[in-house]
NUTORNU-613717 format. One record per residue (C-alpha): chain; x, y, z; residue in three letters. Coordinates in nm, 3 decimals. Example, Ala and Ser with C-alpha at 12.3 -4.5 7.8 and 13.67 -1.06 7.14 Angstrom:
mol / X / Y / Z / type
A / 1.230 / -0.450 / 0.780 / ALA
A / 1.367 / -0.106 / 0.714 / SER
***
This chain:
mol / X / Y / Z / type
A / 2.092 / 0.598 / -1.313 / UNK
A / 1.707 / 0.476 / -1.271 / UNK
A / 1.531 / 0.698 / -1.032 / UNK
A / 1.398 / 0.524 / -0.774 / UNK
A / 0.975 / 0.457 / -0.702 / UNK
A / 0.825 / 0.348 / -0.398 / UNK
A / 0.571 / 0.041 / -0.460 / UNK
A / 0.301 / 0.026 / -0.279 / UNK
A / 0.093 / -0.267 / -0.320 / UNK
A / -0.263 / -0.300 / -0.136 / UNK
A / -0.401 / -0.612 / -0.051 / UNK
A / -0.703 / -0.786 / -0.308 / UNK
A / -0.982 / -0.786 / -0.003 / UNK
A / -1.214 / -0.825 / -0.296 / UNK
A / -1.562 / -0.799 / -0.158 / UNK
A / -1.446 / -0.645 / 0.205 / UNK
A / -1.459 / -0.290 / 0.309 / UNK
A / -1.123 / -0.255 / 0.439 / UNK
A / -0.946 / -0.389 / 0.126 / UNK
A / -1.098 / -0.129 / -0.096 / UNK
A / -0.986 / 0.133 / 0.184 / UNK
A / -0.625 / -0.008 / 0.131 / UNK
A / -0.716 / 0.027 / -0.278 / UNK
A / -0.836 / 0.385 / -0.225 / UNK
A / -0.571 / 0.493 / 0.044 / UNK
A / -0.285 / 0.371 / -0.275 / UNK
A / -0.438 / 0.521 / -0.560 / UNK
A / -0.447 / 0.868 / -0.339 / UNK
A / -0.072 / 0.773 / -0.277 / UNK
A / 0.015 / 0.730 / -0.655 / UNK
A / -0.205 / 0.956 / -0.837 / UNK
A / -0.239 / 1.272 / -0.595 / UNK
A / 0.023 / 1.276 / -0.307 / UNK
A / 0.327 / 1.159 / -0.411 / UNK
A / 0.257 / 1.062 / -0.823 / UNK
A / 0.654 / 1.087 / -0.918 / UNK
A / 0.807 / 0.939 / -0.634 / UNK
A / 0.528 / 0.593 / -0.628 / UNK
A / 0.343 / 0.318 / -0.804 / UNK
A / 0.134 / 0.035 / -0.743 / UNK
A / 0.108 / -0.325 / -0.883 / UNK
A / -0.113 / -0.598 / -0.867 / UNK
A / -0.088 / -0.814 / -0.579 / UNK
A / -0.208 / -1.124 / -0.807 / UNK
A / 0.064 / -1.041 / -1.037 / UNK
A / 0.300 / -1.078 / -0.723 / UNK
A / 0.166 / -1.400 / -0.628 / UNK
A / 0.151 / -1.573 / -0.942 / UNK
A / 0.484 / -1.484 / -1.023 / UNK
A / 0.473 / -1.250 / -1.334 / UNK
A / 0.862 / -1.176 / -1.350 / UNK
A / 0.834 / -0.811 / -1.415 / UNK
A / 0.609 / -0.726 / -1.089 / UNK
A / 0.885 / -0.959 / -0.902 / UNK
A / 1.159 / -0.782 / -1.062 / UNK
A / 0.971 / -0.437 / -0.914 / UNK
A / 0.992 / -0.558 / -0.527 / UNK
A / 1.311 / -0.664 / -0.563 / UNK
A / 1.443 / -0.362 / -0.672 / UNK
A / 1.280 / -0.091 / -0.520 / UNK
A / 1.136 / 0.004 / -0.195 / UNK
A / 0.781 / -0.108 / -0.131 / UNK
A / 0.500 / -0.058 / 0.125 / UNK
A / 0.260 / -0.347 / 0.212 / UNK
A / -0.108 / -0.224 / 0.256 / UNK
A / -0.295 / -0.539 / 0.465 / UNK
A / -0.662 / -0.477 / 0.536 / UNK
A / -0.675 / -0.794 / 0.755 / UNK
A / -0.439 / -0.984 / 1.014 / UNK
A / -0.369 / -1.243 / 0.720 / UNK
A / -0.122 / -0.982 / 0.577 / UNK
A / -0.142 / -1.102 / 0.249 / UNK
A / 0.068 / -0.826 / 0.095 / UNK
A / 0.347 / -0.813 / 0.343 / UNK
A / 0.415 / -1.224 / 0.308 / UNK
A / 0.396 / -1.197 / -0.075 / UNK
A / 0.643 / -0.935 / -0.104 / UNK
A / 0.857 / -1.078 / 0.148 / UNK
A / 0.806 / -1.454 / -0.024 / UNK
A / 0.891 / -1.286 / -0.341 / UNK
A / 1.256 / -1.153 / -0.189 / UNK
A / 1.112 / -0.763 / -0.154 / UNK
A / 1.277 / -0.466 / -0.009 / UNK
A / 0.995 / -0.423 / 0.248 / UNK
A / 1.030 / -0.102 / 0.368 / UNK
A / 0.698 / -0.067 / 0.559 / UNK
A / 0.391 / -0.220 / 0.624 / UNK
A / 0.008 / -0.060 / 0.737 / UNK
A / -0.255 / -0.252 / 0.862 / UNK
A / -0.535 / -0.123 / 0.775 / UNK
A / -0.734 / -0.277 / 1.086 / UNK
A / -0.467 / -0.143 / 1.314 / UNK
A / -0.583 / 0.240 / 1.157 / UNK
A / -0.914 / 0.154 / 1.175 / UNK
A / -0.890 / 0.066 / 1.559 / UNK
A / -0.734 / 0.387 / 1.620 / UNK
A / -0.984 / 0.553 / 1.499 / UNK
A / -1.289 / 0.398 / 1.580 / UNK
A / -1.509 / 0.632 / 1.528 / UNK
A / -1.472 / 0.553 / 1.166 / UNK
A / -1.708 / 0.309 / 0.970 / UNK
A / -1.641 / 0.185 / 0.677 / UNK
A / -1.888 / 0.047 / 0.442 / UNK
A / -1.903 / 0.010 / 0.111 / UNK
A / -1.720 / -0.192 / -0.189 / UNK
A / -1.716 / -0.057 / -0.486 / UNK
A / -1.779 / 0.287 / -0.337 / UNK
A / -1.700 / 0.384 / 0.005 / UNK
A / -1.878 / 0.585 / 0.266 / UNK
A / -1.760 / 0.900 / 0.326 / UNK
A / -1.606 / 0.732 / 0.684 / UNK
A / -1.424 / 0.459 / 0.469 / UNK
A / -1.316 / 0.778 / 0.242 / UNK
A / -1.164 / 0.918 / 0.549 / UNK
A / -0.989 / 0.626 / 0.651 / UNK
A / -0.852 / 0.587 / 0.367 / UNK
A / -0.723 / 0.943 / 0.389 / UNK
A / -0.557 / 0.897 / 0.683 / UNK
A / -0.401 / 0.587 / 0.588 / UNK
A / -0.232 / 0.783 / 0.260 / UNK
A / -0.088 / 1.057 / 0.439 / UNK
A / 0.098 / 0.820 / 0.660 / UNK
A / 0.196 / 0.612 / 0.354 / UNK
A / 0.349 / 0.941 / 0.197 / UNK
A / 0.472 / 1.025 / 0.457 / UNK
A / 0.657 / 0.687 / 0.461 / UNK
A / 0.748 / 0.730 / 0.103 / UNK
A / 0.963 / 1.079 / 0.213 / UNK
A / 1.152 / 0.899 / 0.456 / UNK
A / 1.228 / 0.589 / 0.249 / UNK
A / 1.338 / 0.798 / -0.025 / UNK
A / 1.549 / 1.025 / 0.204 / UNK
A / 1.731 / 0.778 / 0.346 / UNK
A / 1.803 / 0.654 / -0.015 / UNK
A / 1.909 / 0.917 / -0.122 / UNK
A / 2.190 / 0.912 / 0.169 / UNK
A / 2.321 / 0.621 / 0.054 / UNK
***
């Protein structure tokens, strides 16, 4: 039987701040936190379509990251027939913790690096409890 992943998939938020904390808080997800139990795809790849990345939400688990009340990633995956297991707003995060600043695009500040922090260890542990409660299945 075929193990079963956690997707998370970030929102695009090319050019704002908040999307590349959503980029930055998945790739901590997928390549240091929790590297076996997750992946990510491309949003675009969702909304255009592409068969395999629709075959991926439909069969496992995934995590929407928004980084604006539009909720891009959240409606896609849900349009696309999903297993949403749980969605972060990344604005939500930010207004708990308003201390924070992020700036930057391509690179973050070291603020929008802590955001982004905090944002992962939630999503991982999210990705413990969706798998646990798979697993009891």
């Amino acid at each position: 039987m075929k193990k079963k992943e956690v997707i998370i998939i970030p929102c695009s938020g090319i050019g704002k701040s908040l999307g590349t904390v959503g980029r930055m808080a998945t790739y901590k997800v997928t390549d240091h936190l929790r590297p076996e139990e997750t992946r990510t795809v491309c949003l675009a790849l969702l909304t255009v379509g592409d068969a395999q990345t629709a075959q991926l939400v439909k069969e496992n688990p995934c995590i929407a990251i928004d980084g604006c009340p539009a909720q891009c990633s959240r409606k896609n995956i849900e349009a696309s027939e999903g297993k949403l297991a749980y969605c972060i707003s990344v604005t939500n995060v930010l207004r708990e913790n308003r201390k924070l600043k992020p700036q930057g695009v391509i690179e973050l500040n070291a603020e929008g690096e802590k955001l982004a922090e905090i944002i992962a260890k939630t999503i991982a542990e999210k990705v413990d409890e969706i798998l646990a409660g798979a697993n009891r299945k």
